[in-house]
mmCIF file of the N, C-alpha and C atoms, coordinates in Angstrom:
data_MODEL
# 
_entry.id   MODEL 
# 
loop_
_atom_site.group_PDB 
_atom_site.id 
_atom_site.type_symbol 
_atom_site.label_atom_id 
_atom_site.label_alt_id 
_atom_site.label_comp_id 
_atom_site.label_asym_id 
_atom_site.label_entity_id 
_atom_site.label_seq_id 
_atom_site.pdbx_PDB_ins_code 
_atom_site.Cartn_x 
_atom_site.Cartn_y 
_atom_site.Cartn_z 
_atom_site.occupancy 
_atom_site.B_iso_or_equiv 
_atom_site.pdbx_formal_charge 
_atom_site.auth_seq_id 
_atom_site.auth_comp_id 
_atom_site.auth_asym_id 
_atom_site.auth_atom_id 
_atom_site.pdbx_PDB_model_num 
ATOM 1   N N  . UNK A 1 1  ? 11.764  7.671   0.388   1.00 0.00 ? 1  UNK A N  1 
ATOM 2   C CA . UNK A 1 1  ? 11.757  7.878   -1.031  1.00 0.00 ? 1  UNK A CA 1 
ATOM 3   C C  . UNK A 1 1  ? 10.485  7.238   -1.600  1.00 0.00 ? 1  UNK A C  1 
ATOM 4   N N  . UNK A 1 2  ? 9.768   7.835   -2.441  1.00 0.00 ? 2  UNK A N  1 
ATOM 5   C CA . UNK A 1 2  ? 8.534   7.195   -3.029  1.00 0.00 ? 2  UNK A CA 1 
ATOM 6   C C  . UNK A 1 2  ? 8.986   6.287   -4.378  1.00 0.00 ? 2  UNK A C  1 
ATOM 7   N N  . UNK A 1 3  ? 8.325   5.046   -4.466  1.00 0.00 ? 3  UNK A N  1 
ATOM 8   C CA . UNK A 1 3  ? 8.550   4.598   -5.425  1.00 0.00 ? 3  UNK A CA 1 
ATOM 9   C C  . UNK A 1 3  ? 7.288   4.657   -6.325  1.00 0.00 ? 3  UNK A C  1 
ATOM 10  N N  . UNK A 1 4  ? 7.858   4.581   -7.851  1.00 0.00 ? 4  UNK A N  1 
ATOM 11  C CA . UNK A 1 4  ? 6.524   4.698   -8.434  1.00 0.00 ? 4  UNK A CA 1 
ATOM 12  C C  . UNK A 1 4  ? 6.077   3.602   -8.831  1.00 0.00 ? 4  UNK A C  1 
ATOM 13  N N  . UNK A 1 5  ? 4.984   3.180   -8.417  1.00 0.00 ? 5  UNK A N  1 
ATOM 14  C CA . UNK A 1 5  ? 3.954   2.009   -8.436  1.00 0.00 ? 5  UNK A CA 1 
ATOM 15  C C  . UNK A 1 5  ? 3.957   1.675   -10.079 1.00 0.00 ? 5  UNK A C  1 
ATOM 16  N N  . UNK A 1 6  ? 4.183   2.691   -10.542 1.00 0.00 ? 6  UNK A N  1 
ATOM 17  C CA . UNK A 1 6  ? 3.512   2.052   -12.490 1.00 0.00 ? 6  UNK A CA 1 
ATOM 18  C C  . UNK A 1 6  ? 4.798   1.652   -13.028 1.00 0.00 ? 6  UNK A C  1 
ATOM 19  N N  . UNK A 1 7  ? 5.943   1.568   -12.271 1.00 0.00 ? 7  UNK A N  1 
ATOM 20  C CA . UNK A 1 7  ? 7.178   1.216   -13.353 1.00 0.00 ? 7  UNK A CA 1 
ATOM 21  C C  . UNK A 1 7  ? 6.993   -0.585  -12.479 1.00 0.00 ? 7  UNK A C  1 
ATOM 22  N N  . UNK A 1 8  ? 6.815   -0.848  -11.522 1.00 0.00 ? 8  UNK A N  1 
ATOM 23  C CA . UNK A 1 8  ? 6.880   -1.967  -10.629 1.00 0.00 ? 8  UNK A CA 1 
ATOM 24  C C  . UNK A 1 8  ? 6.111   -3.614  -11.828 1.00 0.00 ? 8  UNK A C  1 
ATOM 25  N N  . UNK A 1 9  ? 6.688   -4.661  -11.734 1.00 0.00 ? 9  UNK A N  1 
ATOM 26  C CA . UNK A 1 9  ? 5.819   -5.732  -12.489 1.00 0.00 ? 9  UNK A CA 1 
ATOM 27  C C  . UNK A 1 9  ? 4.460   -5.456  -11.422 1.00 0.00 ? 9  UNK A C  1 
ATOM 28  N N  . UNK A 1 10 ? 3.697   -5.747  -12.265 1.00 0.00 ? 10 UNK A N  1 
ATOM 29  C CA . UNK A 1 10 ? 2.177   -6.173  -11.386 1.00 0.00 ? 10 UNK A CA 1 
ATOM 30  C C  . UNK A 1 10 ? 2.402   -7.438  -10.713 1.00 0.00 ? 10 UNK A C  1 
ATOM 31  N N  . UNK A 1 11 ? 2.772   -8.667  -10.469 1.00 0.00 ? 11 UNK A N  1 
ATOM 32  C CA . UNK A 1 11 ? 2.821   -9.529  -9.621  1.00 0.00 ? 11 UNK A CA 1 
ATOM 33  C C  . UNK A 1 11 ? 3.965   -8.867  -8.431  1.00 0.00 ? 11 UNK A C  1 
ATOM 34  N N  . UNK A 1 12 ? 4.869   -8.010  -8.740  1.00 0.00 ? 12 UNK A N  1 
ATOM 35  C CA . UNK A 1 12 ? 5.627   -7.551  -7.652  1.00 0.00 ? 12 UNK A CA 1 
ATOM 36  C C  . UNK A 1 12 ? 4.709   -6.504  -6.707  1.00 0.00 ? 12 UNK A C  1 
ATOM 37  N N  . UNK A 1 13 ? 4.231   -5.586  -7.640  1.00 0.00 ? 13 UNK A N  1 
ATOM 38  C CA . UNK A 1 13 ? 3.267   -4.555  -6.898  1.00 0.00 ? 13 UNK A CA 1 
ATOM 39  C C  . UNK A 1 13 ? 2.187   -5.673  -6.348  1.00 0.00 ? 13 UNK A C  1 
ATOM 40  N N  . UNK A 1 14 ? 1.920   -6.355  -6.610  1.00 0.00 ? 14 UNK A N  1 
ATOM 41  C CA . UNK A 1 14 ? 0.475   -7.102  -5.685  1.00 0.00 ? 14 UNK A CA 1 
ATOM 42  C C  . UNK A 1 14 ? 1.438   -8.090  -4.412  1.00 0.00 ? 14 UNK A C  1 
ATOM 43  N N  . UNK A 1 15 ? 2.298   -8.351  -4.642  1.00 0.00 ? 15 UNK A N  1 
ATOM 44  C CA . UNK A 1 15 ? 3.215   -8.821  -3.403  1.00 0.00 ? 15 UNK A CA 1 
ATOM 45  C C  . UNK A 1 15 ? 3.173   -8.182  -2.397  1.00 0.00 ? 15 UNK A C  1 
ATOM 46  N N  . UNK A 1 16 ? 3.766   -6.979  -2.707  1.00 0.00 ? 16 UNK A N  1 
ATOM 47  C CA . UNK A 1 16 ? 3.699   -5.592  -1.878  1.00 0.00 ? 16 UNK A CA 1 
ATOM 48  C C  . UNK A 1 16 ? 2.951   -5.322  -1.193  1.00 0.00 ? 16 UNK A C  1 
ATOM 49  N N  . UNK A 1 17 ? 1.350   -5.552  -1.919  1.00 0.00 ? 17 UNK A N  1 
ATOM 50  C CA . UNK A 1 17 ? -0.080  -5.154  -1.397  1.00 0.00 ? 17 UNK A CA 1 
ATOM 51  C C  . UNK A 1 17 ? -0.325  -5.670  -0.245  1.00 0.00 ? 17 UNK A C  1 
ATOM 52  N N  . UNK A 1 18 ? -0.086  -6.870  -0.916  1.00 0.00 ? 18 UNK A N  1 
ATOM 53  C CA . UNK A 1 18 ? -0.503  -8.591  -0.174  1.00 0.00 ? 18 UNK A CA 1 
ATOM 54  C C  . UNK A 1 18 ? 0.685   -8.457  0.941   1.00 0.00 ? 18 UNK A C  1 
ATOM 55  N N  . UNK A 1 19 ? 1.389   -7.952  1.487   1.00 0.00 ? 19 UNK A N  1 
ATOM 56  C CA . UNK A 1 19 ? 2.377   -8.185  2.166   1.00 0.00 ? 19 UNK A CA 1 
ATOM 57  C C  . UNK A 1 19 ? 1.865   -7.260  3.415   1.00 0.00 ? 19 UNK A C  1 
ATOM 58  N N  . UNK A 1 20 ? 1.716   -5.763  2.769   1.00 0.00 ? 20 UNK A N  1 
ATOM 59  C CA . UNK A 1 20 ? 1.069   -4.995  3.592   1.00 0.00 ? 20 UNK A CA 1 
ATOM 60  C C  . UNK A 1 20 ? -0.374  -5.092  4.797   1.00 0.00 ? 20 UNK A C  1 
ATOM 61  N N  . UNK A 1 21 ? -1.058  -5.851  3.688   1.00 0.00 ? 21 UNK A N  1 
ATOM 62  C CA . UNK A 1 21 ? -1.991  -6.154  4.206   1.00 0.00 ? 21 UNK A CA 1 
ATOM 63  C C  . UNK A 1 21 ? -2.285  -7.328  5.038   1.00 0.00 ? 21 UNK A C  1 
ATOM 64  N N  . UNK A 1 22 ? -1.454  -8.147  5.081   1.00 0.00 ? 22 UNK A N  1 
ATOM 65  C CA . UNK A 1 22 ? -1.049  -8.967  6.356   1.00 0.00 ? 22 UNK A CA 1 
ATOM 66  C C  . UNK A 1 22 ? -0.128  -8.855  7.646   1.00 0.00 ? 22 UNK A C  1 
ATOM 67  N N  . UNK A 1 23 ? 0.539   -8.135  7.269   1.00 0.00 ? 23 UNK A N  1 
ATOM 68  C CA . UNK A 1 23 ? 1.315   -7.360  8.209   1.00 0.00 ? 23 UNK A CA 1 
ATOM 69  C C  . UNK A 1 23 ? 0.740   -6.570  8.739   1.00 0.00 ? 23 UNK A C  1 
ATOM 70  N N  . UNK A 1 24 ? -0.256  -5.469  8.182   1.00 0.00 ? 24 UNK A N  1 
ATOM 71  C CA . UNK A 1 24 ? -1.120  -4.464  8.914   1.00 0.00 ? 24 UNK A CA 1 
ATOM 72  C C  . UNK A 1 24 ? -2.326  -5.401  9.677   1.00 0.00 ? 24 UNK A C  1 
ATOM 73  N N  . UNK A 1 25 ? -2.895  -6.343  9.260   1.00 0.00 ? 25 UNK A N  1 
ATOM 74  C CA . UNK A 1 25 ? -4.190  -6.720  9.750   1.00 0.00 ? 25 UNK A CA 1 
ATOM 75  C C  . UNK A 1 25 ? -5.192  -6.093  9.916   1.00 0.00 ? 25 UNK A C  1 
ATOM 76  N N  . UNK A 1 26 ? -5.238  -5.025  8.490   1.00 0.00 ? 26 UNK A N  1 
ATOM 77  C CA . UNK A 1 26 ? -6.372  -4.059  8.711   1.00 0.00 ? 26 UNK A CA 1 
ATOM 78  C C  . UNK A 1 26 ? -7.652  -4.249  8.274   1.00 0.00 ? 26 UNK A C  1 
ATOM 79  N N  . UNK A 1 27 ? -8.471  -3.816  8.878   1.00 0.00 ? 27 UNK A N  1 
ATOM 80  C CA . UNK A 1 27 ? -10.314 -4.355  8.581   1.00 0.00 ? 27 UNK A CA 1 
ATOM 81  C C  . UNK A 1 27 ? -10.248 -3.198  8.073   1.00 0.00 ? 27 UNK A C  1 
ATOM 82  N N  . UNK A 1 28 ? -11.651 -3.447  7.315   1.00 0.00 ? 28 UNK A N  1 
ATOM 83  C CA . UNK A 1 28 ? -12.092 -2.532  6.144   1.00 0.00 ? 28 UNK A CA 1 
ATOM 84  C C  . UNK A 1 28 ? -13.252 -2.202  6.146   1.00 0.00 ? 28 UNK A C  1 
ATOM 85  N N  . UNK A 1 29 ? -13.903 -2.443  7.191   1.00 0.00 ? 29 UNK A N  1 
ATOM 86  C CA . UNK A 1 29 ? -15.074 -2.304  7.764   1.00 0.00 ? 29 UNK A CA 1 
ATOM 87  C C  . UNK A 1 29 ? -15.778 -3.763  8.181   1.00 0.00 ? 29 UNK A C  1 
ATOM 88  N N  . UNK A 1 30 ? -17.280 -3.658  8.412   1.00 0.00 ? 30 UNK A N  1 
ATOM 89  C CA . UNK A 1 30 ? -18.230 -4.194  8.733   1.00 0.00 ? 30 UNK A CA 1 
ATOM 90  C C  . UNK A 1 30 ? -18.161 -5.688  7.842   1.00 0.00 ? 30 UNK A C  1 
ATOM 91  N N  . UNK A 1 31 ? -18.210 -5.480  7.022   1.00 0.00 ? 31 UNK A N  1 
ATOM 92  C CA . UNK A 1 31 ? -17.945 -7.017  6.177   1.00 0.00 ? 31 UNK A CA 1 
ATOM 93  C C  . UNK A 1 31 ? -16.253 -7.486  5.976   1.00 0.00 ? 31 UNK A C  1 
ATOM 94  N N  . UNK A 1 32 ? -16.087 -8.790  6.439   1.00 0.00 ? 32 UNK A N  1 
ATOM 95  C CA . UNK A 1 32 ? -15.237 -9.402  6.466   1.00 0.00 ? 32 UNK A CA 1 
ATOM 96  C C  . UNK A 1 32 ? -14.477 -9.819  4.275   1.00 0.00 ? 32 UNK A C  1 
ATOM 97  N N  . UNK A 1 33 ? -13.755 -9.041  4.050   1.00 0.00 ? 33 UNK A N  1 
ATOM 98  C CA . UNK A 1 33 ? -13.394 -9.027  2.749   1.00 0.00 ? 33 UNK A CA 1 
ATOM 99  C C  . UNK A 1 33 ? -12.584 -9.652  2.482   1.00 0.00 ? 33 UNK A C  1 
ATOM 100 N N  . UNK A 1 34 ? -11.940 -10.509 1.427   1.00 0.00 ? 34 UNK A N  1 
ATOM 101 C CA . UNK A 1 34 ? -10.858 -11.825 1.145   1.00 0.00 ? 34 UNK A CA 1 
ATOM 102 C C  . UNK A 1 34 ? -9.464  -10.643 0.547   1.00 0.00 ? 34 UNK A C  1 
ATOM 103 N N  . UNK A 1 35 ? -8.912  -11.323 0.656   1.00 0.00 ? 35 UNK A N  1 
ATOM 104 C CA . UNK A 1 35 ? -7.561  -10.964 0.625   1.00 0.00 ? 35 UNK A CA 1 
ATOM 105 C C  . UNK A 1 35 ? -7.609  -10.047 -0.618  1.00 0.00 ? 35 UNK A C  1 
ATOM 106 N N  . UNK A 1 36 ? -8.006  -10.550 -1.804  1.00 0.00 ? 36 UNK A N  1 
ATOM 107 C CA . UNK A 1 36 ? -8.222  -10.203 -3.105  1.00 0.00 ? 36 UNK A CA 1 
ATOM 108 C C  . UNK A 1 36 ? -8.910  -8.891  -3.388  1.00 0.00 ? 36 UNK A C  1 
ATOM 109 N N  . UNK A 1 37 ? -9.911  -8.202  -2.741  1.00 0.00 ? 37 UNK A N  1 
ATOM 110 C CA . UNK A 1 37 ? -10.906 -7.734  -2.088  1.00 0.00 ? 37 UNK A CA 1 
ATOM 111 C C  . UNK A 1 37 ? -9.869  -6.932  -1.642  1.00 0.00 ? 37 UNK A C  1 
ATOM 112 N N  . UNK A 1 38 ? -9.475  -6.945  -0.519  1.00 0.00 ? 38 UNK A N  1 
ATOM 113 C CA . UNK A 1 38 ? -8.695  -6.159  0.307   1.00 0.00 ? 38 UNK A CA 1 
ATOM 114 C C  . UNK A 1 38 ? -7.542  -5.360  -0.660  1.00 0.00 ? 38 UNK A C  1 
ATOM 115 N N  . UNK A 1 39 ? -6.522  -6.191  -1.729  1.00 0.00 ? 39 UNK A N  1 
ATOM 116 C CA . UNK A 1 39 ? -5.518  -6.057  -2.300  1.00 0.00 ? 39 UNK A CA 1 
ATOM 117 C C  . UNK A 1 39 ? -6.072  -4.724  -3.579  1.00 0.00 ? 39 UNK A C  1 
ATOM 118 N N  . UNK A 1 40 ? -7.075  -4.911  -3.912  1.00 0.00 ? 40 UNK A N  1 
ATOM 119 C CA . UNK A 1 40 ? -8.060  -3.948  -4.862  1.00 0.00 ? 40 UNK A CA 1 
ATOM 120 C C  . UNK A 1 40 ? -8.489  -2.749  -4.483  1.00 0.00 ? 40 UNK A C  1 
ATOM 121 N N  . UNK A 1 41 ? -9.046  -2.992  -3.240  1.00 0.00 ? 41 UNK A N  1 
ATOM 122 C CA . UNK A 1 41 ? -9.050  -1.669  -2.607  1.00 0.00 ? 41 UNK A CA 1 
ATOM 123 C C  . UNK A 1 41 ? -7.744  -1.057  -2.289  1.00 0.00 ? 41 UNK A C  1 
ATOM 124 N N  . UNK A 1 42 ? -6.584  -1.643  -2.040  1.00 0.00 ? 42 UNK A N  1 
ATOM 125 C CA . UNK A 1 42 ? -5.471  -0.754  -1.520  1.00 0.00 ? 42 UNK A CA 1 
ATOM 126 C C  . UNK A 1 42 ? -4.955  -0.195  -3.112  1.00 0.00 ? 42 UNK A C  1 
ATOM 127 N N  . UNK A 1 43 ? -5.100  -1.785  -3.816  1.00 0.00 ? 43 UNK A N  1 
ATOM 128 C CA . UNK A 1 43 ? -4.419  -0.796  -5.225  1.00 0.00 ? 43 UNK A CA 1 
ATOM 129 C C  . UNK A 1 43 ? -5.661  0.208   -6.086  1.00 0.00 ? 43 UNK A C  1 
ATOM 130 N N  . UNK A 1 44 ? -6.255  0.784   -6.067  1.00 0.00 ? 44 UNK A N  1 
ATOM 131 C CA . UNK A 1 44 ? -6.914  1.297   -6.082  1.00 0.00 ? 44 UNK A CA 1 
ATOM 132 C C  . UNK A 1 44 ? -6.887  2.812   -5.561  1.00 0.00 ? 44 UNK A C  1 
ATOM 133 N N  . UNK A 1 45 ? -6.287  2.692   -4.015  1.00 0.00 ? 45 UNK A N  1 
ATOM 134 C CA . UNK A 1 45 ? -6.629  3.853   -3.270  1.00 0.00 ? 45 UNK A CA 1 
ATOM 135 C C  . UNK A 1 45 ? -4.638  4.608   -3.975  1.00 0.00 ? 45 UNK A C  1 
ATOM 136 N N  . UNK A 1 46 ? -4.012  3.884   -4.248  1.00 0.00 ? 46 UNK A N  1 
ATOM 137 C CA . UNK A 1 46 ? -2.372  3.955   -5.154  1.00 0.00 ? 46 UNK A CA 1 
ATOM 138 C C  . UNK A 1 46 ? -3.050  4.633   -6.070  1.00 0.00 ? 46 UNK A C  1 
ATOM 139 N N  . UNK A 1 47 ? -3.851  4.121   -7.449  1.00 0.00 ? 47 UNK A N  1 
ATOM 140 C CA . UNK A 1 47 ? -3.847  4.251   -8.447  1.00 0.00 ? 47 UNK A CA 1 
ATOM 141 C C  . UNK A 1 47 ? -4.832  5.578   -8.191  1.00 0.00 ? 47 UNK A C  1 
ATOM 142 N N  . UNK A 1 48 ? -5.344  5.797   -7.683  1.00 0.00 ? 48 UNK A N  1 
ATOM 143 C CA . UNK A 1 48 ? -6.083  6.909   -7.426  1.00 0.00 ? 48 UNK A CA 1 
ATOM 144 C C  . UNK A 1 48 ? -5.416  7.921   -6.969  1.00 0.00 ? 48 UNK A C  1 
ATOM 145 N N  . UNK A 1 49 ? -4.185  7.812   -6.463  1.00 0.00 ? 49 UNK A N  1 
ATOM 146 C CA . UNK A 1 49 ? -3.385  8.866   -5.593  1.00 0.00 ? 49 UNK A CA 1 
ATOM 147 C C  . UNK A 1 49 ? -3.377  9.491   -4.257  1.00 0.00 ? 49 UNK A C  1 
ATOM 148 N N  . UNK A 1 50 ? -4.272  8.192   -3.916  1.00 0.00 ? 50 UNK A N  1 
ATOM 149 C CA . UNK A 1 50 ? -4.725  8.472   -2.208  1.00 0.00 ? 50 UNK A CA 1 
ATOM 150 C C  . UNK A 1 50 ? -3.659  8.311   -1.470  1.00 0.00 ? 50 UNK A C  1 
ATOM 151 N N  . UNK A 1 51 ? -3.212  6.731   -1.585  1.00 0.00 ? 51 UNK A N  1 
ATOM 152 C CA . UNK A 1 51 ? -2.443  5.897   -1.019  1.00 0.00 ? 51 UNK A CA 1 
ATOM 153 C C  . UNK A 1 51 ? -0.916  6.272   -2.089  1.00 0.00 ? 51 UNK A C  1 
ATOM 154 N N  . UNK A 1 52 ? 0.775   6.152   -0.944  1.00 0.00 ? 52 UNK A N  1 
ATOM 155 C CA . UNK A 1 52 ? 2.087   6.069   -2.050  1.00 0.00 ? 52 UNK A CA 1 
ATOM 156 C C  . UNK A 1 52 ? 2.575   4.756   -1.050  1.00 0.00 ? 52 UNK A C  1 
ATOM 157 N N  . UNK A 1 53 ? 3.605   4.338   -1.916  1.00 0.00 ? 53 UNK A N  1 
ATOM 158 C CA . UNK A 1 53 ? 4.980   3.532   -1.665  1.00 0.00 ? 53 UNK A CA 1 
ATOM 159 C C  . UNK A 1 53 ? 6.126   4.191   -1.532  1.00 0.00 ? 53 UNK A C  1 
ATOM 160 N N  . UNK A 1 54 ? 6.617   3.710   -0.079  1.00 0.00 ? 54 UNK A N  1 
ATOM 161 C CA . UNK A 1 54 ? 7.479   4.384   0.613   1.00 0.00 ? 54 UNK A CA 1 
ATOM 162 C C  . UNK A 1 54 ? 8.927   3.717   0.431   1.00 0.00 ? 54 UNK A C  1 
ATOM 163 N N  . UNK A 1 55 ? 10.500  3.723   0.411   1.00 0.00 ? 55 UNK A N  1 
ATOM 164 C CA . UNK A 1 55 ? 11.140  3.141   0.732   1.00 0.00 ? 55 UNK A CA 1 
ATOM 165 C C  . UNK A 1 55 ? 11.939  3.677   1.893   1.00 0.00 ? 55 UNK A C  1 
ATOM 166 N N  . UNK A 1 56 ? 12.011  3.106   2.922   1.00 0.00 ? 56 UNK A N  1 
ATOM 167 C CA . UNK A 1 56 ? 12.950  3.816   3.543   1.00 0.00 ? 56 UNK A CA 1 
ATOM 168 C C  . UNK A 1 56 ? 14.353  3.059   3.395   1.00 0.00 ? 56 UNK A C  1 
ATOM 169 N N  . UNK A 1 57 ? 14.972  3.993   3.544   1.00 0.00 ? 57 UNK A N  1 
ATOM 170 C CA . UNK A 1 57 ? 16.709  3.512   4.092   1.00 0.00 ? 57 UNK A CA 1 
ATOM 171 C C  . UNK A 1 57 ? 17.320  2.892   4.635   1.00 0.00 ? 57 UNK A C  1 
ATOM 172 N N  . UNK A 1 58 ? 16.558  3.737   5.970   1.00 0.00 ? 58 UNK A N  1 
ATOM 173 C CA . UNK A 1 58 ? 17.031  3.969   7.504   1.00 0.00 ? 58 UNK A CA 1 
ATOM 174 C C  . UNK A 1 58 ? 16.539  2.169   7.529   1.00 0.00 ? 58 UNK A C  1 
ATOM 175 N N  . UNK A 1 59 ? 14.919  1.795   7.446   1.00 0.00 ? 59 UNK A N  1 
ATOM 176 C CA . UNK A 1 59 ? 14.472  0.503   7.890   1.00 0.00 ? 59 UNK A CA 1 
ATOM 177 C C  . UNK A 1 59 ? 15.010  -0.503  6.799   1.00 0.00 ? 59 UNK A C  1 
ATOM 178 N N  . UNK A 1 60 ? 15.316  -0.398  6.016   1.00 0.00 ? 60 UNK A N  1 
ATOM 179 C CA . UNK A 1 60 ? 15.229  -1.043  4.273   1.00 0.00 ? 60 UNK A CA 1 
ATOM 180 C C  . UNK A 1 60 ? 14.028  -1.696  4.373   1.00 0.00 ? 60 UNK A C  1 
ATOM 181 N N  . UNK A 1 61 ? 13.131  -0.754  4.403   1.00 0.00 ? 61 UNK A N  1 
ATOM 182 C CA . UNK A 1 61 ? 11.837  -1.808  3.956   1.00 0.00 ? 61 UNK A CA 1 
ATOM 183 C C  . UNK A 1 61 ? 10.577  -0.334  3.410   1.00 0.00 ? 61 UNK A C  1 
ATOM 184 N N  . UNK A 1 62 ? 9.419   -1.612  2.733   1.00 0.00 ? 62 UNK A N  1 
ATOM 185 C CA . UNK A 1 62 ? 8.406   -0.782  2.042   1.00 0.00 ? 62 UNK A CA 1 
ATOM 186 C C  . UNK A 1 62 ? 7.583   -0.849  3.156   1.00 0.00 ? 62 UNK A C  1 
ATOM 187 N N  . UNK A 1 63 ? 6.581   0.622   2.486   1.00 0.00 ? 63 UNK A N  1 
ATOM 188 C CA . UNK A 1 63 ? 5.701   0.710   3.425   1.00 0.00 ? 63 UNK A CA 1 
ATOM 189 C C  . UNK A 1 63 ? 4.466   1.814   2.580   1.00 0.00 ? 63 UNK A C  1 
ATOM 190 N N  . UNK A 1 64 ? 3.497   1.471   2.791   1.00 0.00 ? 64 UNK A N  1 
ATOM 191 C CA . UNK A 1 64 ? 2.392   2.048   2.285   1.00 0.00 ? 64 UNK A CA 1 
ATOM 192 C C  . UNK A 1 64 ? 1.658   3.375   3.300   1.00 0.00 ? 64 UNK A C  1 
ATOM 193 N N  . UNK A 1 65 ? 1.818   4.526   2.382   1.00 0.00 ? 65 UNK A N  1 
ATOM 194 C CA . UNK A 1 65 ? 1.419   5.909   3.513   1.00 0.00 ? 65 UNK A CA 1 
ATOM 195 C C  . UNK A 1 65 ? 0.172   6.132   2.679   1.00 0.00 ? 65 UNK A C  1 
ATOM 196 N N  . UNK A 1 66 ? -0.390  6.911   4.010   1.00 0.00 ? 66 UNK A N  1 
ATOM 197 C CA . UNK A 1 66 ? -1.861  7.560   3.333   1.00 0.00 ? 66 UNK A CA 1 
ATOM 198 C C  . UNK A 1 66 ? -1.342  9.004   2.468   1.00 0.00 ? 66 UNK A C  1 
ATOM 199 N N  . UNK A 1 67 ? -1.615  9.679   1.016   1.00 0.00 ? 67 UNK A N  1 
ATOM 200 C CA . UNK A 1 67 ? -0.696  10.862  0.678   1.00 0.00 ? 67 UNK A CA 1 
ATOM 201 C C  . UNK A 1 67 ? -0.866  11.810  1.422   1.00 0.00 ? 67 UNK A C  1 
ATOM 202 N N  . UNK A 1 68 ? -1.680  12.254  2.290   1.00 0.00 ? 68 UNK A N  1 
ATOM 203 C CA . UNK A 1 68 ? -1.516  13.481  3.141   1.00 0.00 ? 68 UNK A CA 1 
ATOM 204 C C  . UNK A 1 68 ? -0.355  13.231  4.214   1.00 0.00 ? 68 UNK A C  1 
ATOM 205 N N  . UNK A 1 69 ? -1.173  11.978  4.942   1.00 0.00 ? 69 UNK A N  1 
ATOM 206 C CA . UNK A 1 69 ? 0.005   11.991  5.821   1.00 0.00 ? 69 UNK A CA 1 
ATOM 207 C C  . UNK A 1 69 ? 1.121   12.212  5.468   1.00 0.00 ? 69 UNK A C  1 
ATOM 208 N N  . UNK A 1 70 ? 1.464   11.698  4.618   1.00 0.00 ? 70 UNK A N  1 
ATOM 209 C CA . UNK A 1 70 ? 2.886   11.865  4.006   1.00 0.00 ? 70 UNK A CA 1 
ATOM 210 C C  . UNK A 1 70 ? 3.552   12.333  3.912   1.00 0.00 ? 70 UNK A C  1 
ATOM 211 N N  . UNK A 1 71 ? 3.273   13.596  2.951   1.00 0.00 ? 71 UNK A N  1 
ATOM 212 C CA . UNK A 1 71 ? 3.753   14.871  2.800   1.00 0.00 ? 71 UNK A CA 1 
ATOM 213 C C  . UNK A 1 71 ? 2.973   16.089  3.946   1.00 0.00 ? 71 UNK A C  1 
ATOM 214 N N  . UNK A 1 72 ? 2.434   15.301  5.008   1.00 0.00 ? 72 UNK A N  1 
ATOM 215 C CA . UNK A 1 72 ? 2.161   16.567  6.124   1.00 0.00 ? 72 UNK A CA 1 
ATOM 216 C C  . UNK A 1 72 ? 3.242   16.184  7.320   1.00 0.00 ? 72 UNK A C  1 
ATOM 217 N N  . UNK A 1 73 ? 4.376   15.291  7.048   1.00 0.00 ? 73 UNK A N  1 
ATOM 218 C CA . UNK A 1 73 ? 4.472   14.349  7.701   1.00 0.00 ? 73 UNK A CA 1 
ATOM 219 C C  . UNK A 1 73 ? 4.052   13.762  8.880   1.00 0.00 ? 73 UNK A C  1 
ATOM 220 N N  . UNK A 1 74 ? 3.685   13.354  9.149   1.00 0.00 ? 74 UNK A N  1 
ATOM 221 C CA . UNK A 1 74 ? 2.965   11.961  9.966   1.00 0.00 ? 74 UNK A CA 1 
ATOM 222 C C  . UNK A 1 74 ? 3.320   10.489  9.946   1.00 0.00 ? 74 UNK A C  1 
# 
């Protein structure tokens, strides 16, 4: 189920971010970027409609999809 990012508090949606992004341990390229940095670009790639928020059920947990994948499922 997608949740929508704009009804969420902003310190909850940046939890989320921040949660993801330690759990993923994803680089962002060539320069080493701070958490903050990192959290901007993901909300960003949301607010842009690149990136959704997922809930599943099945796991009870969130999870951040790329939108193609998504709906191509992947």
């Amino acid at each position: 189920m997608l949740i929508p990012w704009e009804k969420l508090e902003k310190q909850t949606l940046f939890n989320i971010l921040e949660s993801f992004i330690l759990r993923e341990g994803t680089d962002y390229g060539s320069t080493e970027l701070s958490l903050a940095e990192k959290r901007e670009n993901l909300f960003n790639s949301i607010r842009q409609g690149k990136a959704v928020l997922v809930w599943s059920e099945l796991h009870q947990s969130i999870d951040i999809k790329d939108k193609m994948d998504f709906f191509n499922g992947k």
